[in-house]
C-alpha positions, 0 to 999 in steps of 0.5 A, a space after each residue: 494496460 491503461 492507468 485507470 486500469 491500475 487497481 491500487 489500495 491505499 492502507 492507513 489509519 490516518 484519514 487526511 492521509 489516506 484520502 490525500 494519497 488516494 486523491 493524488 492519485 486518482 487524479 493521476 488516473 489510478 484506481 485506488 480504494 482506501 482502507 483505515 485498518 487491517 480487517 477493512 484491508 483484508 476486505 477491500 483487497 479481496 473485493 479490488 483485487 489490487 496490483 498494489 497496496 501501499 500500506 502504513 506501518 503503524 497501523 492499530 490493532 494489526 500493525 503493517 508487518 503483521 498485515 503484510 505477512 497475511 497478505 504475503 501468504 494469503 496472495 503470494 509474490 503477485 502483489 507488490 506491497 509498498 510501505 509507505 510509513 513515517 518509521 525511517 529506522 533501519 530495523 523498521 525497514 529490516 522488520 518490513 522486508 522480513 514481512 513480505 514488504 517489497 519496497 519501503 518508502 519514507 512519508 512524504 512520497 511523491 505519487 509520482 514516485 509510487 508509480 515506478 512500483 505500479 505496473 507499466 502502463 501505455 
């Protein structure tokens, strides 16, 4: 599999961040689709077919727990769920795992760093 063939989803309600995230890796030779809230998610996911969704865990309306146990449900182990938040409390990444959330990451996040949980490329 080849970098750009690499389908990832980027979930946060912050602009800059989100499109900074995307930009990084984009350049990294990912393809990365970028979603502000739970319900433009749902959609992207479903329209990608990502291998990863790096989501916030503060998101509005749904937060990214929530987001993250529809999507467990809805898409089962195949896809890697990455929390990348700025909540660095133990029970916040206790609740996230509960969720479904594979990984927890604590902004900032290196894109190099998101890659060890993407799949292996050559």
């Amino acid at each position: 599999m080849a970098k750009d063939d690499v389908r990832v989803v980027v979930v946060d309600d912050e602009p800059d961040a989100a499109e900074a995230l995307q930009t990084l890796l984009e350049l990294d030779g990912y393809n990365v689709k970028v979603a502000h809230d739970a319900i433009e998610a749902f959609d992207t996911i479903a329209a990608h077919s990502p291998h990863c969704v790096l989501l916030d865990l503060g998101l509005p309306e749904m937060d990214g727990c929530e987001l993250a146990r529809r999507l467990r449900q809805r898409y089962g182990p195949e896809l890697t769920l990455l929390a990348v938040t700025g909540w660095s409390r133990e029970e916040d990444r206790e609740q996230a795992e509960l969720a479904g959330v594979d990984y927890v990451l604590v902004k900032p996040v290196q894109p190099e760093m998101l890659s060890r949980f993407f799949p292996r490329v050559e």
